[in-house]
C-alpha positions in Angstrom: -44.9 42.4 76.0 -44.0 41.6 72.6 -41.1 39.4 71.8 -37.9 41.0 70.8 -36.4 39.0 67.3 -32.2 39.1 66.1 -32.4 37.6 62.8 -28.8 36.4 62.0 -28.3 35.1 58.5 -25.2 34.3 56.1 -27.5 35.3 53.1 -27.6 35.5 49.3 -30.4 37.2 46.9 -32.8 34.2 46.8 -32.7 33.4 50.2 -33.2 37.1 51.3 -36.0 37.5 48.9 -38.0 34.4 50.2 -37.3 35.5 53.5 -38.8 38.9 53.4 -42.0 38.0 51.0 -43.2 35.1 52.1 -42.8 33.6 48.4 -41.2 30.7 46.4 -38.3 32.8 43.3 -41.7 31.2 40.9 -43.6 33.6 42.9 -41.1 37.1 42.5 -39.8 36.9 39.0 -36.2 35.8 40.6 -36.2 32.2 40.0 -33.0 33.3 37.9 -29.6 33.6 38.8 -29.2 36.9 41.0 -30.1 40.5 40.4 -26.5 41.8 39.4 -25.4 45.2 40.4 -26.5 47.2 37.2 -29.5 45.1 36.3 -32.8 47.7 36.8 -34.6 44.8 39.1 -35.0 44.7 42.8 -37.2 43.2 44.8 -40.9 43.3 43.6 -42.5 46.6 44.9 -45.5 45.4 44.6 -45.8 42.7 47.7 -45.3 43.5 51.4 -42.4 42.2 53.1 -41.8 41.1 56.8 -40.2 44.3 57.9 -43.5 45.9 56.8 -45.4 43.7 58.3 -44.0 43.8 61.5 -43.8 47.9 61.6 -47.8 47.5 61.5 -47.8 45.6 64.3 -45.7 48.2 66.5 -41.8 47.2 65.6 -38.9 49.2 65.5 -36.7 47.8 62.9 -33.7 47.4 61.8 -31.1 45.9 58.8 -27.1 45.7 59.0 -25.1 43.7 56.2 -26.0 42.6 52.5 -28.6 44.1 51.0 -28.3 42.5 47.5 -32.0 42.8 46.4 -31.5 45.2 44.1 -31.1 49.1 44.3 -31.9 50.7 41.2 -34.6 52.8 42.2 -34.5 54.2 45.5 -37.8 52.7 46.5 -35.9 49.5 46.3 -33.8 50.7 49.6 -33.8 49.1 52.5 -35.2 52.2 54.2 -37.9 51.8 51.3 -38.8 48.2 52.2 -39.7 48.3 56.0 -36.7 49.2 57.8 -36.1 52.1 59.9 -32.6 51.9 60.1 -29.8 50.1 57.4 -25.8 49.9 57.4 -25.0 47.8 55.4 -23.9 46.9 51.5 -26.3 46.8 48.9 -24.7 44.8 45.9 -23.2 41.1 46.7 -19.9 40.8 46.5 -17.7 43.6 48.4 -14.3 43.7 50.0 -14.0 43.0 53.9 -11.7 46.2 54.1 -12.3 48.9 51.8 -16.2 47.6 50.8 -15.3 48.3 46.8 -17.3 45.7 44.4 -16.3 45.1 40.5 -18.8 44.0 38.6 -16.2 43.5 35.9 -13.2 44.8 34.3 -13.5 49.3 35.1 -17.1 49.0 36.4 -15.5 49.1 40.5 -17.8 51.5 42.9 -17.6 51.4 47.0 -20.4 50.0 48.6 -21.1 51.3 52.2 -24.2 52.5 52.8 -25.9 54.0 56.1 -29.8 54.9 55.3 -29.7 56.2 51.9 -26.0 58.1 52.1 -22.8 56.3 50.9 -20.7 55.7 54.1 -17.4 56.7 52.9 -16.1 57.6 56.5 -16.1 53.7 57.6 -14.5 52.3 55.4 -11.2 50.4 56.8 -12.7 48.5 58.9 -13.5 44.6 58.8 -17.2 44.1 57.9 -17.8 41.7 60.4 -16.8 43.2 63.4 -18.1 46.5 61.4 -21.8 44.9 61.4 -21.7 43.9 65.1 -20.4 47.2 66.6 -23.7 48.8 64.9 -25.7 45.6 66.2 -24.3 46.6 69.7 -25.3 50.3 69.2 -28.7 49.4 68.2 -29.5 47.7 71.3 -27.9 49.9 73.4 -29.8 52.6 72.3 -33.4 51.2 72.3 -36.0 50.6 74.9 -36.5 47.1 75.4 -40.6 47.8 76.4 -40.4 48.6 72.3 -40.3 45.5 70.3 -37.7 45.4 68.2 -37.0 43.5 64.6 -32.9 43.5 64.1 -32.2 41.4 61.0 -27.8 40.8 60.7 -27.0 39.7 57.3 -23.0 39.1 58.0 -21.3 39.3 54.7 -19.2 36.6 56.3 -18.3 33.6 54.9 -18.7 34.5 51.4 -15.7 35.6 49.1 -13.3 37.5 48.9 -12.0 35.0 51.2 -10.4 37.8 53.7 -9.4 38.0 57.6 -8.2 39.6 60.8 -4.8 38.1 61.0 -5.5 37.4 64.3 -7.7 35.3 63.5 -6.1 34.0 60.5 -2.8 32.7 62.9 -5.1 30.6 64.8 -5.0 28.5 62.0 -1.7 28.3 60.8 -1.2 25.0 60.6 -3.9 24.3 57.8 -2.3 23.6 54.7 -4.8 24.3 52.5 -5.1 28.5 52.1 -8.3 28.7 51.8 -9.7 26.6 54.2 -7.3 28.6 56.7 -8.9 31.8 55.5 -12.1 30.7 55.5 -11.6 28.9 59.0 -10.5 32.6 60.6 -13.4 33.8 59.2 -15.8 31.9 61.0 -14.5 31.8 64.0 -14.4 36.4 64.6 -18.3 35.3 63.2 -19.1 33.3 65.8 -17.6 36.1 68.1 -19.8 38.4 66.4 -22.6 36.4 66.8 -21.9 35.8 70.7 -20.9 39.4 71.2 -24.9 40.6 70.1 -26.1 37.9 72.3 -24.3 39.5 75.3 -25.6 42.8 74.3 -29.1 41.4 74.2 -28.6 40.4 78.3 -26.8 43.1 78.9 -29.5 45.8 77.7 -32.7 43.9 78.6 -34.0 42.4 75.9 -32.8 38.4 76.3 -35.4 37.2 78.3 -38.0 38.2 76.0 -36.0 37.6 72.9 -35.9 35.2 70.0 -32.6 34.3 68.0 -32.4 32.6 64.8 -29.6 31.7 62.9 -29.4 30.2 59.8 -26.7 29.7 56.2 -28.7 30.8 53.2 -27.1 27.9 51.0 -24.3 24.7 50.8 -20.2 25.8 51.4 -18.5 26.9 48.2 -16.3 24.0 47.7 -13.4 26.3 45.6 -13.7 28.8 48.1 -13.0 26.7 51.8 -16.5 25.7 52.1 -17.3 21.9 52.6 -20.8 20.1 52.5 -19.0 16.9 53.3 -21.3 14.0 53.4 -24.0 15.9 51.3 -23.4 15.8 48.0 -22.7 19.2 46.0 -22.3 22.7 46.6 -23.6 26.7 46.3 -25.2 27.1 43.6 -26.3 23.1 42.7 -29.9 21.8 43.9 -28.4 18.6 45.3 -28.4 18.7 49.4 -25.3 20.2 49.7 -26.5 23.2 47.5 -30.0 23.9 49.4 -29.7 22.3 52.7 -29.5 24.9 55.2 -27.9 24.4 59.0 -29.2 27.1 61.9 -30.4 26.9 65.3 -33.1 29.0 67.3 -31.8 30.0 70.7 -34.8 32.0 73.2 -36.4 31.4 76.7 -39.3 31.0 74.9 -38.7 27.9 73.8 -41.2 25.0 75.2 -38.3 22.6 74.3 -34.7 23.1 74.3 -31.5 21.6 73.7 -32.6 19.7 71.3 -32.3 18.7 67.4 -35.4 19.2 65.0 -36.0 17.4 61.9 -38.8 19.4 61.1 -39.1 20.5 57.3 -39.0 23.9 57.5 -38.4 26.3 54.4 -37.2 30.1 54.5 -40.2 31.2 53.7 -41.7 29.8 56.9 -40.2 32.6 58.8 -42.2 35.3 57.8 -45.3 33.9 58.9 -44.1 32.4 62.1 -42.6 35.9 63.0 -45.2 37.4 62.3 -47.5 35.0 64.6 -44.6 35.6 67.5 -45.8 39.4 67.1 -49.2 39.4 67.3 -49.7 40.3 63.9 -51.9 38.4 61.3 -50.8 37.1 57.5 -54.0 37.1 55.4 -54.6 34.1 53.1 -54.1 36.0 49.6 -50.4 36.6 51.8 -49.6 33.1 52.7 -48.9 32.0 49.4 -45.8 29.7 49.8 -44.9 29.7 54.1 -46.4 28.2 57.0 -46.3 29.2 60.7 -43.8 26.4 62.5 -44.0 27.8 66.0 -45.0 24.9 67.5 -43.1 22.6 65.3 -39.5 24.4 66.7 -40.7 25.6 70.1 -43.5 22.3 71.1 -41.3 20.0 68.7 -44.8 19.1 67.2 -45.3 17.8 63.3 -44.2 20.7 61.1 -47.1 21.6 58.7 -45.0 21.8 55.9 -45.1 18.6 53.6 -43.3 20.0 50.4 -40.7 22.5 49.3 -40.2 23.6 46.0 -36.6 24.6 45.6 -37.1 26.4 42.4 -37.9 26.1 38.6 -35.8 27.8 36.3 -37.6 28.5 32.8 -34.2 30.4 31.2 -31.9 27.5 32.3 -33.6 24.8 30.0 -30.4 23.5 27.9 -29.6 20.2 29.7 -28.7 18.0 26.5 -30.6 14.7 27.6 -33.7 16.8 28.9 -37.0 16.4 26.7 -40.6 16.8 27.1 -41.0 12.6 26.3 -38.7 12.1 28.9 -40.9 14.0 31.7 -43.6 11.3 30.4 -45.1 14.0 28.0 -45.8 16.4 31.6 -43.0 18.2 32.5 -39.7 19.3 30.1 -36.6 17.2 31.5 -34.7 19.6 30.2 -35.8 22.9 32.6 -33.5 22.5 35.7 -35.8 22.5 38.5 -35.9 20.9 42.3 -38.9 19.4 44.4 -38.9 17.7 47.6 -42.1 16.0 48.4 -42.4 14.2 52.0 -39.1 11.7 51.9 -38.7 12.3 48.1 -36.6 14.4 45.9 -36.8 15.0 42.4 -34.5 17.1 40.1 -34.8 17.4 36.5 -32.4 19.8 33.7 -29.2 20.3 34.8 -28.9 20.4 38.8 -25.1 21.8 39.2 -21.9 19.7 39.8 -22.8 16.9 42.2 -19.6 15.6 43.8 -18.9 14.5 47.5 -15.6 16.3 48.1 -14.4 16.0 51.6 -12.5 19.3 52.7 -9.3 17.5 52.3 -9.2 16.6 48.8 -9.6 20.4 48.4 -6.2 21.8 46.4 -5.4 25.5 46.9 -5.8 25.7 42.9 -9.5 25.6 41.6 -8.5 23.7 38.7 -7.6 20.0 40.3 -11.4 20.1 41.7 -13.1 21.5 38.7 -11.6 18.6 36.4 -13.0 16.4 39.6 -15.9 17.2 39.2 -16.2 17.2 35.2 -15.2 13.8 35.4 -17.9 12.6 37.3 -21.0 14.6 35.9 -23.8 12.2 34.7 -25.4 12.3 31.6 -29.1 12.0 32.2 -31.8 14.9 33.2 -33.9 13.0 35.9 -33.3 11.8 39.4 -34.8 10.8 42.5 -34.0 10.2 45.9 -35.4 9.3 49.2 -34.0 11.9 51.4 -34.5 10.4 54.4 -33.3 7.4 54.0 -30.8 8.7 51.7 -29.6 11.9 52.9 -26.1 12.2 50.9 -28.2 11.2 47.3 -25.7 8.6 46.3 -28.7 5.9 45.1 -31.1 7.5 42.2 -34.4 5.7 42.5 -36.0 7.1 39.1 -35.4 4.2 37.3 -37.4 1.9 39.9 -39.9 4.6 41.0 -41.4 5.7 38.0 -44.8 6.8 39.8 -43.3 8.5 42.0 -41.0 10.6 39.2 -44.8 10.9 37.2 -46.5 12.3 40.8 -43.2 14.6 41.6 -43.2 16.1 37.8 -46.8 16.7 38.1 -46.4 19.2 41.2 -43.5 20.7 38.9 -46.3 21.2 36.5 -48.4 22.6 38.9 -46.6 24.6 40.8 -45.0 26.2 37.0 -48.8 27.1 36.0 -48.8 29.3 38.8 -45.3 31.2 38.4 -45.0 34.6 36.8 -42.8 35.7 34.1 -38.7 36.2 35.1 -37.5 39.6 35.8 -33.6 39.3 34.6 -33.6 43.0 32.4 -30.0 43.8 30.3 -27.7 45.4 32.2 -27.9 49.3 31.8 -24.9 51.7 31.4 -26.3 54.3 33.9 -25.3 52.0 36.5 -21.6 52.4 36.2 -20.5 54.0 39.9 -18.6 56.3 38.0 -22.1 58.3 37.1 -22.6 57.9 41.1 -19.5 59.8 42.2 -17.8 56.7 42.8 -19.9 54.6 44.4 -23.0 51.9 44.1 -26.0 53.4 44.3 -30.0 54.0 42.4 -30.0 55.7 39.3 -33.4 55.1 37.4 -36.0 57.5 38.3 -39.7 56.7 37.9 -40.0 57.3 33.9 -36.4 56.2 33.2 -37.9 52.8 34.5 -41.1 53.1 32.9 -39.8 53.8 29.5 -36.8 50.7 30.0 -39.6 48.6 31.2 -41.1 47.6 28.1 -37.9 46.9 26.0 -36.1 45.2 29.4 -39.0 42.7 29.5 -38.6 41.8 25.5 -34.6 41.0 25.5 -34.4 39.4 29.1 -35.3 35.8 27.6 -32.9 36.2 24.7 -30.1 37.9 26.6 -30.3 34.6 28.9 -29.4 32.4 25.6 -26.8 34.6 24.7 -25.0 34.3 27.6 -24.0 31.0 27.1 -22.1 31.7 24.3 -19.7 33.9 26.4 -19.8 31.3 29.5 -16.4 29.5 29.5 -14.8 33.1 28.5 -16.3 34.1 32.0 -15.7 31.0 33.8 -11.5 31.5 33.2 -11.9 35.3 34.4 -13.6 34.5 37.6 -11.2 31.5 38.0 -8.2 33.7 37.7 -9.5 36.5 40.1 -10.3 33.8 42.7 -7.2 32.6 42.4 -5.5 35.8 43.0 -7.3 37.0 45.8 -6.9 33.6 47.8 -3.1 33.8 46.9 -3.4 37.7 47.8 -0.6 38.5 50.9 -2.7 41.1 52.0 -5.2 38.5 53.0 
C-alpha cells in the first residue's frame, strides 16, 4: 500500500512555489518579491505541480491554509492546480478572526475560501485551530487503503501577530508583547500539529504515513521572531533569512531519532514524494530537485551539492555593486545568494544582517531598525564557509578570491538559464469591492490575454519606480505593525 503523506508547512509564496514545481523562483518568473493580491500572476500554468503529480499516481488530495500563489484567474485555484479539496486563504496576509486582508488604505476584502466559494459562514473562528478541525475531518472521512496527499499550510506564525487568550496567559510574564503573542501562537500550533497526528492513529493511516514539517523562512525579528545565533531575518539571504528548521516523523524511517545535516532544498520534496508514491519525475521535470529518501530515511550522503537561493534581476541597486567588481562575470550589484558545498556567496544587497538575540527586542520597531542601520556594511560581495562558520560573522572574499570567481561563475550560469520576471502592475478589477466583498479571480481568458502584452512591458519599470515611494511605505507598514501588536483585542 501506498504511503499516506501530511505535509505541514509555515509557508510564504516562494517557498510554496518551489515546493509544488520542482523549480528554483529563476525557473517560475517569481524570483521577485511576492505575487500581491491584485497583481494578474499566479503560479505558472504551464508546469505540473506535486499535487498533479501525485493524482496520477492514484492520490486523493487535499490543501487547508495559505494559498498565496496567486488567484486571478480561476485556473490559478487550488482546486485548478491538483487538489481535490481546499479551505483555506488565498492572498498572504489575513486576520486570525475575521480572515479580512488590506492590501492598502480602502482595498480590505475577506478571505475564506472553501473550493472555489467564499466561506463567509466561518469566519469567527481562530485560523489555526480552524485549519486543524478540517485536517481532522479529512481523515476521518477517508479510507486509509486510498493514499492520501494532505498538505497544512498553518497561517500561523506570521503577522498579524494574534491569539487565543488562553494561550496568550500562558505567557504573561514576558515583557516584550510581541514575543508573548507570538510565543501563544506557537504553542495552540504545536497543539494543532499534535492534534492531526492523533487523528492520523486514530483513523488508520499512522503506520503507513509520512510527516514532514518544515518553516518556509528565518523569524521576523520586529514581529517576535528570533534567528538567534544565525545572523539576519525574513526576507534577507543571510542564514537566518533562508535557513529552514523541520523534522520528518514516520515508521518508515530506516533511522530515527536522529539529527541530519543533509543539504536538502524545498524543491527536493517533490521528487522524493513523488518516489515515496510510486510515481516517476521525467528528466525535462527534474530541473532544480533531487530525491533525498535515503539521505533522511538511510542517513546516507544527500545528492544535493548546491542551492541556489535566488537571483533577483529587478533588485540590482546596491551602491558599491558593479560588473568590475564581480571580476568582469557577474554584476555585484544584482542581489543574489549561492551556496556551493561549505561555501556561501552573496552579492547586491542581501537584507539587514544583524545578530539580534530575542532579548534586545523592544516592543517598538524603531530601537531595532536604527540597530540595524547602524551596522549595515558598505560592500556588495561576501563569502562564508558555512560549516565552519554557520552564524557568517567572518567574510572570506577578501582571502578567497577563487573561490568568489568559481561561486559568481555558477551565478552566471545558473542566470543564463532563468526566464523573464513575471511582476505585472497591479490592476483595478481586483479591488474586493467588484467581488462582493471579498478576494477572489477576476480576469477571464481574454481580459488576460489582452493585459498580457502591456503587463510584460511596465513590470521592469514599475520595479524602479517603486523605490521612489519606499520609505513613504516603510512608515505606513511600521505604524500598522505597531498598532496591531499594541491592539487590546489581541
Amino acid at each position: 500500500m501506498l504511503p499516506s503523506v501530511c505535509l505541514s508547512f509555515i509557508l510564504c509564496e516562494e517557498t510554496t512555489g518551489q515546493l509544488l514545481l520542482l523549480r528554483y523562483q529563476i525557473h517560475t518568473g517569481l524570483q521577485h518579491s511576492i505575487i500581491r493580491p491584485r497583481q494578474p500572476n499566479c503560479l505558472p500554468l504551464d508546469q505540473v505541480t506535486l499535487p498533479q503529480k501525485l493524482q496520477e499516481a492514484g492520490y486523493s488530495t487535499h490543501m487547508v491554509g495559505k494559498w498565496h500563489l496567486g488567484f486571478y484567474r480561476k485556473e490559478c485555484l487550488p482546486t485548478r492546480r491538483g487538489f481535490d479539496t481546499f479551505l483555506g486563504s488565498l492572498t498572504g496576509n489575513v486576520d486570525y478572526y475575521t480572515y479580512d486582508n488590506c492590501d492598502g488604505p480602502g482595498v480590505c476584502g475577506f478571505d475564506l475560501h472553501e473550493g472555489e466559494s467564499v466561506a463567509w459562514g466561518l469566519s469567527g473562528q481562530y485560523s489555526t485551530m480552524l485549519y486543524a478541525q478540517r485536517a481532522n475531518h479529512i481523515l476521518a472521512s477517508h479510507s486509509p487503503q486510498q493514499p492520501l496527499f494532505l498538505y497544512v499550510a498553518f497561517q500561523a506564525v506570521h503577522t498579524p501577530l494574534q491569539s487565543p487568550r488562553e494561550y496568550l496567559y500562558r505567557y504573561r510574564t514576558m515583557g516584550n508583547v510581541a514575543r508573548r503573542k507570538y510565543a501563544a501562537m506557537v504553542t495552540c500550533m504545536d497543539e494543532a500539529v499534535r492534534n492531526i497526528t492523533w487523528a492520523l492513529k486514530r483513523y488508520g493511516f499512522y503506520n503507513n504515513s509520512v510527516i514532514i514539517f518544515s518553516s518556509d523562512n528565518g523569524g521576523q525579528t520586529f514581529s517576535g521572531g528570533s534567528n538567534w545565533p544565525l545572523r539576519g531575518r525574513k526576507g534577507t539571504y543571510w542564514e537566518g533569512g533562508v535557513r529552514g528548521l523541520g523534522f520528518i516523523h514516520s515508521p518508515l524511517l530506516k533511522r530515527k531519532r536522529r539529527t541530519s545535516h543533509a543539504l536538502v532544498h524545498i524543491t527536493d520534496w517533490y521528487p522524493t514524494l513523488v518516489g515515496l508514491a510510486g510515481g516517476t519525475v521525467s528528466a525535462a521535470d527534474a530541473l532544480d530537485g533531487y530525491d533525498v529518501w535515503a539521505a533522511i530515511s538511510e542517513g546516507r550522503a544527500s545528492p544535493r551539492t548546491e542551492i541556489l537561493h535566488n537571483i533577483d534581476p529587478l533588485y540590482n541597486h546596491a551602491r558599491h555593486g558593479s560588473l568590475e567588481g564581480g571580476f568582469g562575470i557577474w554584476n555585484t550589484a544584482v542581489q543574489a545568494a549561492i551556496r556551493v558545498g561549505e561555501w556561501k556567496l552573496l552579492t547586491g544587497d542581501p537584507g539587514p544582517g544583524d545578530w539580534i538575540p530575542p532579548q534586545t527586542l523592544a516592543a517598538f520597531p524603531d530601537s531595532w531598525w536604527n540597530l540595524e542601520r547602524m551596522s549595515s556594511v558598505r560592500q556588495a560581495v561576501w563569502l562564508f564557509n558555512i560549516s565552519g562558520d554557520p552564524y557568517e560573522r567572518e567574510d572570506l572574499a577578501g582571502q578567497r578570491p577563487d573561490v568568489v570567481r568559481a561561486l559568481l561563475a555558477r551565478l552566471a550560469d545558473y542566470n543564463r538559464t532563468a526566464i523573464p520576471v513575471r511582476y505585472p502592475a497591479e490592476n483595478p478589477r481586483a479591488h474586493p469591492d467588484f467581488n462582493g466583498g471579498a478576494w477572489g479571480p477576476w480576469a477571464s481568458d481574454e481580459e488576460e490575454e489582452e493585459d498580457e502584452e502591456e503587463s510584460r512591458a511596465r513590470s521592469f519599470s514599475r520595479g524602479r519606480r517603486k523605490k521612489k515611494c519606499k520609505i513613504c511605505k516603510l512608515r505606513s507598514f511600521f505604524r500598522k505593525l505597531n498598532n496591531r501588536l499594541m491592539s487590546p483585542r489581541i
